[in-house]
C-alpha positions as CSV (number, residue, x, y, z in Angstrom):
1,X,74.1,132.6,62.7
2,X,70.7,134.1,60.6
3,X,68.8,132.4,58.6
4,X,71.0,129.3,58.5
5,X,73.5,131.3,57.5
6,X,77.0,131.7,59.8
7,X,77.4,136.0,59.8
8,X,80.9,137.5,60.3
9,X,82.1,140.8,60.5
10,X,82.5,140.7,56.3
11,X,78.6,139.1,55.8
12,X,77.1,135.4,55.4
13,X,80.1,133.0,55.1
14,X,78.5,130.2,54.2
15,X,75.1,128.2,55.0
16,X,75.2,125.9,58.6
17,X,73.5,123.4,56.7
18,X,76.1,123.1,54.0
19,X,79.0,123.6,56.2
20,X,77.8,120.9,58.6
21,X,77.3,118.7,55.7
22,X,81.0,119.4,54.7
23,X,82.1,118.8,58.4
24,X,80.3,115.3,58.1
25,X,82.0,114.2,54.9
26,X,85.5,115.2,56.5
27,X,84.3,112.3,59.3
28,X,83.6,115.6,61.7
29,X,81.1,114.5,64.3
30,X,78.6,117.8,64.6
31,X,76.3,118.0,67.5
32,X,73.9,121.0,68.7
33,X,73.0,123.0,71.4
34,X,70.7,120.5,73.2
35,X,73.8,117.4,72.1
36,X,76.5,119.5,73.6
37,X,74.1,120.5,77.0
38,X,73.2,116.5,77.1
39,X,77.3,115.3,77.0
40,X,77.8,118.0,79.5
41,X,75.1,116.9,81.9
42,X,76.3,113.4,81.3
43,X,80.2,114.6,82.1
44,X,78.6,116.0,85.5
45,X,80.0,119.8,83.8
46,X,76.6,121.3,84.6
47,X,73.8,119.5,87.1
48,X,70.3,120.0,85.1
49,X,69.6,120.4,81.9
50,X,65.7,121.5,82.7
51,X,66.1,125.4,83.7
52,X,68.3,125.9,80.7
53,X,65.8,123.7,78.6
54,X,62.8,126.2,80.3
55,X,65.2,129.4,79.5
56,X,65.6,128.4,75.7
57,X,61.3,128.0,75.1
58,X,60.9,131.0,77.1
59,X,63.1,133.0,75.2
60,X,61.9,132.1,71.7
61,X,64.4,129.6,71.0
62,X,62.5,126.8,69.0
63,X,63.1,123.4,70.2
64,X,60.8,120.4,70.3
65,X,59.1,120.0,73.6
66,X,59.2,116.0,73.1
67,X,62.7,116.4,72.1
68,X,63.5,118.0,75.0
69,X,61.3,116.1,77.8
70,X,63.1,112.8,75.9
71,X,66.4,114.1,77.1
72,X,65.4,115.4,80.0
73,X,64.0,112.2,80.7
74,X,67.3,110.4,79.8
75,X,68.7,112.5,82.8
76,X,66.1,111.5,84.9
77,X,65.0,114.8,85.2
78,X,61.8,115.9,85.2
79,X,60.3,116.6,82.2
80,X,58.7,120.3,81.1
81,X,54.6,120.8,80.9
């Protein structure tokens, strides 16, 4: 994905927004990255969520830091400074 756009090999399919939008209206449930990490967490699939959350603001990835630290602190984890 660029730009809120999904890429394949042919170009820009269609915009994430607009297909999520879709997805919802077809009774799709669509969840992000930080969703996905939280269900896993929850599931016991991975053990912390807070060096992956540290990873993601380290490398550029733009998430918001009371988003975050509100999951983290749903995990009872500690949250991120």
């Amino acid at each position: 994905m660029k730009n809120g756009l999904v890429i394949s090999d042919t170009g820009p399919i269609f915009s994430y927004k607009k297909a999520r939008n879709i997805a919802e209206n077809l009774g799709i449930q669509c969840i992000c990255t930080i969703g996905l990490l939280s269900n896993a967490r929850e599931k016991g699939i991975i053990s912390e969520l807070r060096p992956l959350f540290e990873a993601f603001l380290k490398n550029k990835r733009y998430y918001s830091l009371d988003l975050l630290n509100s999951i983290l602190r749903l995990h009872q984890e500690d949250e991120i400074k």
